[in-house]
BALOLO-569901 format. One record per atom (N, C-alpha, C, O): residue in three letters; atom name; x, y, z. Coordinates in Angstrom, 2 decimals. Layout:
% BALOLO-569901
[atom 'Ala','CA',[X,Y,Z]] ...
***
This chain:
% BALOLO-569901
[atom 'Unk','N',[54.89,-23.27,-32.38]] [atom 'Unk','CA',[55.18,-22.01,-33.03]] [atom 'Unk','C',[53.89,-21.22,-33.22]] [atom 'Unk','O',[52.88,-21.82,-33.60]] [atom 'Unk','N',[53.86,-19.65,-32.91]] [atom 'Unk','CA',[53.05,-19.22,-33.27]] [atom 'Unk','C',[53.58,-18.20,-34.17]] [atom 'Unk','O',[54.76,-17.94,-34.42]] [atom 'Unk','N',[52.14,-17.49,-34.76]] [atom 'Unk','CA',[52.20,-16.84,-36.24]] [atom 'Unk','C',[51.39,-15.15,-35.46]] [atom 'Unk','O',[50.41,-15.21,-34.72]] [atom 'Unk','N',[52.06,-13.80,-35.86]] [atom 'Unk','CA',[51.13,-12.88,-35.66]] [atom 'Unk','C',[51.72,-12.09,-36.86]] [atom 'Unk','O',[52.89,-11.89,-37.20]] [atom 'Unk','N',[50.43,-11.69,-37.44]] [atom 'Unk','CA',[50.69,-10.55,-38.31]] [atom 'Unk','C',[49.29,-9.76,-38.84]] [atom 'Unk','O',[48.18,-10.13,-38.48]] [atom 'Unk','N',[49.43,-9.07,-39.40]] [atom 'Unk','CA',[48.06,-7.93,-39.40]] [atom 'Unk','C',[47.86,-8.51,-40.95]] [atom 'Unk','O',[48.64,-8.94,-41.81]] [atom 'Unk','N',[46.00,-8.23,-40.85]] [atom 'Unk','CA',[45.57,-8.29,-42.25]] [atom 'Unk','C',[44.59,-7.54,-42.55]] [atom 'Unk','O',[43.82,-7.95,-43.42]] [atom 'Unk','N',[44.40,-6.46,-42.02]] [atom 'Unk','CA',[43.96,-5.19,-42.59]] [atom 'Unk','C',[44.28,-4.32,-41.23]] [atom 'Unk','O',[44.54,-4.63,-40.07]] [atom 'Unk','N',[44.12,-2.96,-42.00]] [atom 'Unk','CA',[44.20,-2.38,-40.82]] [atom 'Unk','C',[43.66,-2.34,-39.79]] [atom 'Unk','O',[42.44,-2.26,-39.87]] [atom 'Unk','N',[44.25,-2.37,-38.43]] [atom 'Unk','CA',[43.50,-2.62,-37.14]] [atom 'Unk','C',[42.90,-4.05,-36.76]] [atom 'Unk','O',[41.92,-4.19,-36.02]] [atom 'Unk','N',[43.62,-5.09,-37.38]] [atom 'Unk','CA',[43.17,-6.42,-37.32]] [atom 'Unk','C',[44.46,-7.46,-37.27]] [atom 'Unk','O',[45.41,-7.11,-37.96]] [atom 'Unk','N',[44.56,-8.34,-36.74]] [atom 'Unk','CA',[46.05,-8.69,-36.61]] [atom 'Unk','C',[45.49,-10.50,-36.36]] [atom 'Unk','O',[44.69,-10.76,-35.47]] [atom 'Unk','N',[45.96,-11.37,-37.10]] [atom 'Unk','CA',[45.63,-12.81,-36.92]] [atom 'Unk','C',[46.81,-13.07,-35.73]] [atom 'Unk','O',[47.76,-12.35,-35.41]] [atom 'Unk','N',[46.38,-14.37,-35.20]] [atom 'Unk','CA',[46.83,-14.74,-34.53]] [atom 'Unk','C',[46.91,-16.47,-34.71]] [atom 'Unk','O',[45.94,-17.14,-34.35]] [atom 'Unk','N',[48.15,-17.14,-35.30]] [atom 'Unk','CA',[47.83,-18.42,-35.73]] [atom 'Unk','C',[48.98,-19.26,-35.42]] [atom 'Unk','O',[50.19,-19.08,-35.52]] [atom 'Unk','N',[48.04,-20.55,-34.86]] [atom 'Unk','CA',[49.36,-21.80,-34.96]] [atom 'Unk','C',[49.12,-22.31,-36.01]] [atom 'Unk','O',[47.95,-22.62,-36.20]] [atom 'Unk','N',[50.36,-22.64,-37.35]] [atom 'Unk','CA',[50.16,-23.23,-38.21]] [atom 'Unk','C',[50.38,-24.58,-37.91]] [atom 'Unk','O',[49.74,-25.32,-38.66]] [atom 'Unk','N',[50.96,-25.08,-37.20]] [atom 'Unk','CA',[50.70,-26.80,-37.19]] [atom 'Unk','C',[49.50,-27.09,-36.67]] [atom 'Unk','O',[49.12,-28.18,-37.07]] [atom 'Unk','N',[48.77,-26.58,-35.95]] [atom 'Unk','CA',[47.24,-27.20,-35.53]] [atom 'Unk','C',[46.08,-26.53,-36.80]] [atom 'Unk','O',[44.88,-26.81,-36.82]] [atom 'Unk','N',[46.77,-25.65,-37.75]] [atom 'Unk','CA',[45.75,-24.88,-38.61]] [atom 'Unk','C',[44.53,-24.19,-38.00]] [atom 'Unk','O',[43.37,-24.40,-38.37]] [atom 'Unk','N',[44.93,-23.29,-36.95]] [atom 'Unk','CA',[43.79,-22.99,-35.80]] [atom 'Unk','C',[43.89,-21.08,-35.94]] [atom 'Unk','O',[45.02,-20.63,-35.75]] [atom 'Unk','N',[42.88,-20.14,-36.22]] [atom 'Unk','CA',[43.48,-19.17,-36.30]] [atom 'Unk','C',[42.34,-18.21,-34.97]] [atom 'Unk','O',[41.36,-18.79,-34.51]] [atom 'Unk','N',[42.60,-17.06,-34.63]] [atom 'Unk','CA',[42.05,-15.94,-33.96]] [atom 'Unk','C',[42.72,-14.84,-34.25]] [atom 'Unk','O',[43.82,-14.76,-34.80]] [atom 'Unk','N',[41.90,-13.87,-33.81]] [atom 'Unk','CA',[42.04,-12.36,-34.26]] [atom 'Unk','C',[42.01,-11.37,-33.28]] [atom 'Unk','O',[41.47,-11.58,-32.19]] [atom 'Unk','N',[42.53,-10.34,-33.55]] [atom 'Unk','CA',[42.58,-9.63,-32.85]] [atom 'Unk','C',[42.44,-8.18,-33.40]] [atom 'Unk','O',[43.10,-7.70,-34.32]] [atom 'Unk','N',[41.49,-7.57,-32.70]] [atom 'Unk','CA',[40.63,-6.01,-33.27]] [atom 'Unk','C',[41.00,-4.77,-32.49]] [atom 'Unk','O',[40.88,-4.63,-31.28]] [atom 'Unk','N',[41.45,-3.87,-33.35]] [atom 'Unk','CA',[42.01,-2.48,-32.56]] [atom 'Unk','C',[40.90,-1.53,-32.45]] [atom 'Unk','O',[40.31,-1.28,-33.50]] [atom 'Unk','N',[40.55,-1.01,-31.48]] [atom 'Unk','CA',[39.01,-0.30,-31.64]] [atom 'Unk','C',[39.42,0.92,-30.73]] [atom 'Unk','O',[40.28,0.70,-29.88]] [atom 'Unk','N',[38.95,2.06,-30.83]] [atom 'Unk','CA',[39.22,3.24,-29.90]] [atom 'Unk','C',[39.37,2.96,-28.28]] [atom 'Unk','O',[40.13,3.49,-27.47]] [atom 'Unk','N',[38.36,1.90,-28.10]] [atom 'Unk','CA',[38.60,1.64,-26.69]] [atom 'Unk','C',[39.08,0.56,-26.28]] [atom 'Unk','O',[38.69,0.03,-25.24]] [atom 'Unk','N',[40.32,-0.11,-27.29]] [atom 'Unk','CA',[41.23,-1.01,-26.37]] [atom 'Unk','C',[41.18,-2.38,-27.87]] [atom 'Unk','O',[40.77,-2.10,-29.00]] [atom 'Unk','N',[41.59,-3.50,-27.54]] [atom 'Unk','CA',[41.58,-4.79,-28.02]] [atom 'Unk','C',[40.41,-5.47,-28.17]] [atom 'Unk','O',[39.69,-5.25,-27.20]] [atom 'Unk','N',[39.95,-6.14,-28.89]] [atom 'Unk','CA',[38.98,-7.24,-28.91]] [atom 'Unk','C',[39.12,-8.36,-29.19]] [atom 'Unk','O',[39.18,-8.36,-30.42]] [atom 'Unk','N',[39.25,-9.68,-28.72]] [atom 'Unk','CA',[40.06,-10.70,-29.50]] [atom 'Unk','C',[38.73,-11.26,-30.01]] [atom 'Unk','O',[37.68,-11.09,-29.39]] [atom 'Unk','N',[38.80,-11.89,-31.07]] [atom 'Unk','CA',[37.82,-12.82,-31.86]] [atom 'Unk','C',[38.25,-14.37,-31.95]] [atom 'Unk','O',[38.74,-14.80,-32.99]] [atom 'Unk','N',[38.09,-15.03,-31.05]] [atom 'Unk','CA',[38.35,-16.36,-30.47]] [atom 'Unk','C',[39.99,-15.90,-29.68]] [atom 'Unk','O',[40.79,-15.01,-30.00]] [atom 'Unk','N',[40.03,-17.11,-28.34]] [atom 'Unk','CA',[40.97,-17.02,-27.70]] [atom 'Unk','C',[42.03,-17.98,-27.98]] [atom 'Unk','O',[42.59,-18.69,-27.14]] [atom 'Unk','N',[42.27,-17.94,-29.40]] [atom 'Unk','CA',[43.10,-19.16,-29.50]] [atom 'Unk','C',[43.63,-20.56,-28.27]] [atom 'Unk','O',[42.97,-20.44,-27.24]] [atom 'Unk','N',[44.39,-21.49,-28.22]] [atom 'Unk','CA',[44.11,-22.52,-27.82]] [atom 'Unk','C',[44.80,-22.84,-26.61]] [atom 'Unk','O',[44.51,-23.87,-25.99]] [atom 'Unk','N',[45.84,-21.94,-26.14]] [atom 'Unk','CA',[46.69,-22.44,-25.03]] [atom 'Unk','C',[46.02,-22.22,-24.01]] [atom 'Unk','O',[46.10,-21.01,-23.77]] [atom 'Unk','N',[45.08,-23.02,-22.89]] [atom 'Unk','CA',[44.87,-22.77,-21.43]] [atom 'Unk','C',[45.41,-21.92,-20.43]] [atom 'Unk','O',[45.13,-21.67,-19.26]] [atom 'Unk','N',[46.34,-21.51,-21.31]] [atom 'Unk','CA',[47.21,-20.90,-19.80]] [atom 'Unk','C',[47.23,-19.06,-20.28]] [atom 'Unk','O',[47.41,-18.05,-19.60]] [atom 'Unk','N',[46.97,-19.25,-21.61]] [atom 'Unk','CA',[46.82,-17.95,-22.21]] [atom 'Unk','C',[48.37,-17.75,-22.84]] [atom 'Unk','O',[48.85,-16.73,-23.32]] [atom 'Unk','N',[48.82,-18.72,-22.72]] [atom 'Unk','CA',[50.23,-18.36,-23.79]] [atom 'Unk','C',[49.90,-17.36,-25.25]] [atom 'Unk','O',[50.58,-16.45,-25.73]] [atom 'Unk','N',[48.90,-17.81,-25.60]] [atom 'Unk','CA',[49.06,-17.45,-27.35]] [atom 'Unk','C',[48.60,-15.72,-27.10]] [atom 'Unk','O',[49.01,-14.74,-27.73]] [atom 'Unk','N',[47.62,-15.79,-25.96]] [atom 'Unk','CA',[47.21,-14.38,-25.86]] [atom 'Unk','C',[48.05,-13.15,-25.00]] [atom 'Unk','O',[47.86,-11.94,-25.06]] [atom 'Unk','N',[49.01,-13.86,-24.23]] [atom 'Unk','CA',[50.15,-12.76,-24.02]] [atom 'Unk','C',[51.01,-12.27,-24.86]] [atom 'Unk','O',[51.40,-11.11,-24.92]] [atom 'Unk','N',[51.61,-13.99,-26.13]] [atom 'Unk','CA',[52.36,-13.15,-26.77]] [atom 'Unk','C',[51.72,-12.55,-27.90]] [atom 'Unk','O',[52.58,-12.12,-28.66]] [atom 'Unk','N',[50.42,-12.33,-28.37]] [atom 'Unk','CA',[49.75,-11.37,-29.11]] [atom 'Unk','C',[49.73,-9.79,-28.38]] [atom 'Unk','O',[49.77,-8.79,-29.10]] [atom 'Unk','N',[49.68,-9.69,-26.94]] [atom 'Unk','CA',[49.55,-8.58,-26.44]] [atom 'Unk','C',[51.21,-8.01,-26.64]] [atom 'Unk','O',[51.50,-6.90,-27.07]] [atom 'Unk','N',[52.12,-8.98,-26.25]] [atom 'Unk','CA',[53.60,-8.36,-26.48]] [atom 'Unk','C',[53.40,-7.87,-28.05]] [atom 'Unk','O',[53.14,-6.67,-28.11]] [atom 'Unk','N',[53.43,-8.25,-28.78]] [atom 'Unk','CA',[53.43,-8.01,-30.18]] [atom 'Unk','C',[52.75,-6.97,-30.54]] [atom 'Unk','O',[52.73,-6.62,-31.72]] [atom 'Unk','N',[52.06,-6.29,-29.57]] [atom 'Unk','CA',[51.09,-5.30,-29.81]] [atom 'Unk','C',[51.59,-4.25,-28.84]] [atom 'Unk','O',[51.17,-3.10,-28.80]] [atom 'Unk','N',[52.21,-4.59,-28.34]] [atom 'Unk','CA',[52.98,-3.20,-26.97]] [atom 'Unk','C',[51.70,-3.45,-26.36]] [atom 'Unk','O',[51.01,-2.45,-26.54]] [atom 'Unk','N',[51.16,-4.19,-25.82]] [atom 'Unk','CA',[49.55,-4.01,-25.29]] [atom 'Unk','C',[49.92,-4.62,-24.02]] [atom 'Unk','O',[50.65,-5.60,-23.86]] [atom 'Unk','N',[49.04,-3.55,-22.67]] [atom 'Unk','CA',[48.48,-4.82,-21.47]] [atom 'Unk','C',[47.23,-4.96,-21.66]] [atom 'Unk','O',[46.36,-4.49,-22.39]] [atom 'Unk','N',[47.40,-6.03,-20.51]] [atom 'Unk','CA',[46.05,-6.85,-20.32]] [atom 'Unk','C',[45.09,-5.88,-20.16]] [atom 'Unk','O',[44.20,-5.94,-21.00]] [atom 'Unk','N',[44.99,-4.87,-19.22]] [atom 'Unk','CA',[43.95,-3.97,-18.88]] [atom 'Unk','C',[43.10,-3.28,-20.59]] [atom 'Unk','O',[42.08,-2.59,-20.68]] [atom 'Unk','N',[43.82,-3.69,-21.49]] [atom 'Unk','CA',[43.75,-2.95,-22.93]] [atom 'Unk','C',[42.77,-4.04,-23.54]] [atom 'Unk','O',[42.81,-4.12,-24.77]] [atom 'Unk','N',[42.11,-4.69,-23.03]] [atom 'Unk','CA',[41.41,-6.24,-23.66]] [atom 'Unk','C',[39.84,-5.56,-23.11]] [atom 'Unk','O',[39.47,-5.22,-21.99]] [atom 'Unk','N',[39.30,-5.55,-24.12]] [atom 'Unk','CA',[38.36,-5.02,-23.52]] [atom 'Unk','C',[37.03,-5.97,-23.94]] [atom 'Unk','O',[35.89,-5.56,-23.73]] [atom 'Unk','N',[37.26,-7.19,-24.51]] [atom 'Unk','CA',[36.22,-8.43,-24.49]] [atom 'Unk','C',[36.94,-9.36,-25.61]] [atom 'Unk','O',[37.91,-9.09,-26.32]] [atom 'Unk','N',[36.17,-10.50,-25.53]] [atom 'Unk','CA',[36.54,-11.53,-26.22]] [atom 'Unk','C',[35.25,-12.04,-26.54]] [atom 'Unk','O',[34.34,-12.22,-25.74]] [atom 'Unk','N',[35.20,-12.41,-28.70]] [atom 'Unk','CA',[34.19,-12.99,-29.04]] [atom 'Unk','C',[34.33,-14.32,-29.50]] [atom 'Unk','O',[34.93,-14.47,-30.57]] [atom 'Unk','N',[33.75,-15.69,-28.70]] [atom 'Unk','CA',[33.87,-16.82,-28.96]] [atom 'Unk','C',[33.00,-17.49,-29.89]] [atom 'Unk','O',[31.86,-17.85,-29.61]] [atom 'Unk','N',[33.69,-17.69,-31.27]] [atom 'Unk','CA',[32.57,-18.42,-32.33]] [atom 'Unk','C',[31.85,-19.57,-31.95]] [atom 'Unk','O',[30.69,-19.88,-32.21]] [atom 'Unk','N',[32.85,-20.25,-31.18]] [atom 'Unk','CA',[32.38,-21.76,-30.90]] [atom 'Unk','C',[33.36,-22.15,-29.80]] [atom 'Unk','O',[34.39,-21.54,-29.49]] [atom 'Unk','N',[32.79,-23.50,-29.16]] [atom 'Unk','CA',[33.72,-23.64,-27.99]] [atom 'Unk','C',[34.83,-24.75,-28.12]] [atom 'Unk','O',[35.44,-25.22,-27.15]] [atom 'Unk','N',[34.97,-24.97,-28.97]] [atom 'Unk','CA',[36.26,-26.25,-29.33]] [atom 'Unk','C',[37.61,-25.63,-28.68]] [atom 'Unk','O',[37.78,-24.41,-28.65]] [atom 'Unk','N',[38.48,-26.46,-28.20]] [atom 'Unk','CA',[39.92,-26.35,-27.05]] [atom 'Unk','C',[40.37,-25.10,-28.27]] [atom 'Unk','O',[40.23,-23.95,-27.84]] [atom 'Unk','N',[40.94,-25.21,-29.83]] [atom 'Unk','CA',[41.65,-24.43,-30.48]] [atom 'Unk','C',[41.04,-23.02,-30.83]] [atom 'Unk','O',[41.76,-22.25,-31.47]] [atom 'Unk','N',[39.84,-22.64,-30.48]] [atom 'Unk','CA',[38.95,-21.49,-30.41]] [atom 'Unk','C',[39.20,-20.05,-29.20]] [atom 'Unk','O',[39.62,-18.90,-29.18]] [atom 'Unk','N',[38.46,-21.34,-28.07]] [atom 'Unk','CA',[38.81,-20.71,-26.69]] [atom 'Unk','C',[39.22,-21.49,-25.31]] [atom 'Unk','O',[38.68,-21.62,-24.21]] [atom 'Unk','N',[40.58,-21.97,-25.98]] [atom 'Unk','CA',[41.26,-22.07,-24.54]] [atom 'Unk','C',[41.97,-21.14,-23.89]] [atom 'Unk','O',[42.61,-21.57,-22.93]] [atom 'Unk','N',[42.08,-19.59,-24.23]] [atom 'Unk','CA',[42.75,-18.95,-23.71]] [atom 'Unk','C',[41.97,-17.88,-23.10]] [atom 'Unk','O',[42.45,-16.80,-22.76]] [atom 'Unk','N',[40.40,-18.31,-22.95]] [atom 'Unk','CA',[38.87,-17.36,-23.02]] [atom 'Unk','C',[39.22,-17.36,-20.85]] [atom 'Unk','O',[39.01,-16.33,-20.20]] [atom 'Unk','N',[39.60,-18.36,-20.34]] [atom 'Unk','CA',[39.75,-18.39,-18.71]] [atom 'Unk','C',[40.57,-17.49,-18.88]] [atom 'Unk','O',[40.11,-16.35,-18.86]] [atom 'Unk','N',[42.05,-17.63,-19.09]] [atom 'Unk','CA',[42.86,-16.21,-19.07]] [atom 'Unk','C',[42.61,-15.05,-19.23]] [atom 'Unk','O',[43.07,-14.16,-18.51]] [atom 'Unk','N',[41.91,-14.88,-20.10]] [atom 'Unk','CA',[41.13,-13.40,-20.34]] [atom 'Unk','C',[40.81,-13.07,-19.51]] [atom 'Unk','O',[41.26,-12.07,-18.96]] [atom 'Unk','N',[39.37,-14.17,-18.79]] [atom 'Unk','CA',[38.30,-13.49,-18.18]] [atom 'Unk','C',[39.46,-13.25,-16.60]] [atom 'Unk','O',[39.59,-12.10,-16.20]] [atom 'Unk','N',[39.91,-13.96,-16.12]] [atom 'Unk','CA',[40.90,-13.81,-14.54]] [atom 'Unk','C',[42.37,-12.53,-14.80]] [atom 'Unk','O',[43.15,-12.16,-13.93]] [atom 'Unk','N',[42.33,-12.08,-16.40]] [atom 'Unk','CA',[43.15,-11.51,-16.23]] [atom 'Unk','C',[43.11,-10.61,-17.07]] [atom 'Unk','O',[44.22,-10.10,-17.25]] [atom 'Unk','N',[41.96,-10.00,-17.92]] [atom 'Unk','CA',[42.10,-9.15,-18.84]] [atom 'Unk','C',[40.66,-8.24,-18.63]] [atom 'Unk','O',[40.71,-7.15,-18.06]] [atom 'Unk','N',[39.89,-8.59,-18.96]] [atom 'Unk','CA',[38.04,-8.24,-18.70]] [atom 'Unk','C',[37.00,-10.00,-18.57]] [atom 'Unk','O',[37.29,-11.11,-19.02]] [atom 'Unk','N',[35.83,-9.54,-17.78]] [atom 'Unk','CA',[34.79,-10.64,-17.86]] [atom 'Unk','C',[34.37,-10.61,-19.01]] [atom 'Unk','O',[33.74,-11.62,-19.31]] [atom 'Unk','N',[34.48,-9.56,-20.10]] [atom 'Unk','CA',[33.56,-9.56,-21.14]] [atom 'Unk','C',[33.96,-10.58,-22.24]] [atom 'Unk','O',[34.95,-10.48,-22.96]] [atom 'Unk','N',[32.94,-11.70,-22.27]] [atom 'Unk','CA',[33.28,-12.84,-23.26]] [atom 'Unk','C',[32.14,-12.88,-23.42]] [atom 'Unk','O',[31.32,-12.64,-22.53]] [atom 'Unk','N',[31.71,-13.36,-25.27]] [atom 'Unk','CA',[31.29,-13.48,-25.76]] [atom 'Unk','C',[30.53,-14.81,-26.25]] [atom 'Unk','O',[31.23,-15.81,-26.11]] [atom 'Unk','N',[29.49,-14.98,-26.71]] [atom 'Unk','CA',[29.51,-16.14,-27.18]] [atom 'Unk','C',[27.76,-16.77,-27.18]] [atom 'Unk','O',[27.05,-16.44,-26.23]] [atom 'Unk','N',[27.20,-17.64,-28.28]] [atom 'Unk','CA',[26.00,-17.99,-28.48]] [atom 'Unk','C',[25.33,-18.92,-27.44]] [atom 'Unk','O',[25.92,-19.98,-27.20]] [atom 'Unk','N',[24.31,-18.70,-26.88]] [atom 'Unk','CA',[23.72,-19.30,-26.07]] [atom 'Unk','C',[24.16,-20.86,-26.05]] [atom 'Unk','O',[24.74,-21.59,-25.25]] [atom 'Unk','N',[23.52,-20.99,-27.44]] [atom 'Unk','CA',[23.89,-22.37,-28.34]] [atom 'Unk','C',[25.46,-23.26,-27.46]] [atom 'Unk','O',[25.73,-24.44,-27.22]] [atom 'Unk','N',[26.09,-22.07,-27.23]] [atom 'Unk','CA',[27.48,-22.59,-26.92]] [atom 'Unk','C',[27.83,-23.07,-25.59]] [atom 'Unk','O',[28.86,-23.61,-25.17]] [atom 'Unk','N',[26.78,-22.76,-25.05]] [atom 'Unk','CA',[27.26,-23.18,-23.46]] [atom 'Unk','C',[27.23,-21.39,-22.69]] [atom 'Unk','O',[27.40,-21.27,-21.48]] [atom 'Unk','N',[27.07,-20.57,-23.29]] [atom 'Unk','CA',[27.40,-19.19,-22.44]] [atom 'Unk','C',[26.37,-18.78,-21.44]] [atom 'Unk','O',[26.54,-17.76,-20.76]] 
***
């Protein structure tokens, strides 16, 4: 099960409550920003955040990865093959 709902304006969580794993998602003049790619590999969690948003992919205009654990950014490959290259993330992390 996943969880979407907004918590301030122009900001919208994105959460599985059985893994207690959350990401975000940022409305900015020029498109989406997700703040971690939540955890599904295949980009499940990040399509149905874009449905929920009337959003396409072309509307993603980067992704910022706090850290690299599977429930963070497993959905950071989907992005990059199907949304923008622009991903984010600390040297520290492997980027």
């Amino acid at each position: 099960m996943i969880e979407f709902f907004p918590v301030v304006p122009n900001v919208w969580c994105l959460r599985r409550p059985s893994y207690l794993t959350c990401s975000y998602v940022v409305s900015t003049d020029a498109g989406y920003v997700f703040i971690d790619a939540s955890m599904d590999s295949q980009g499940a969690d990040v399509k149905y955040a874009l449905t929920q948003l009337g959003a396409r992919t072309d509307e993603v205009k980067g992704v910022i990865l706090t850290h690299w654990h599977n429930d963070h950014s497993g959905g950071a490959k989907f992005i990059e093959e199907n949304c923008t290259d622009q991903i984010f993330c600390h040297d520290y992390e492997g980027g």
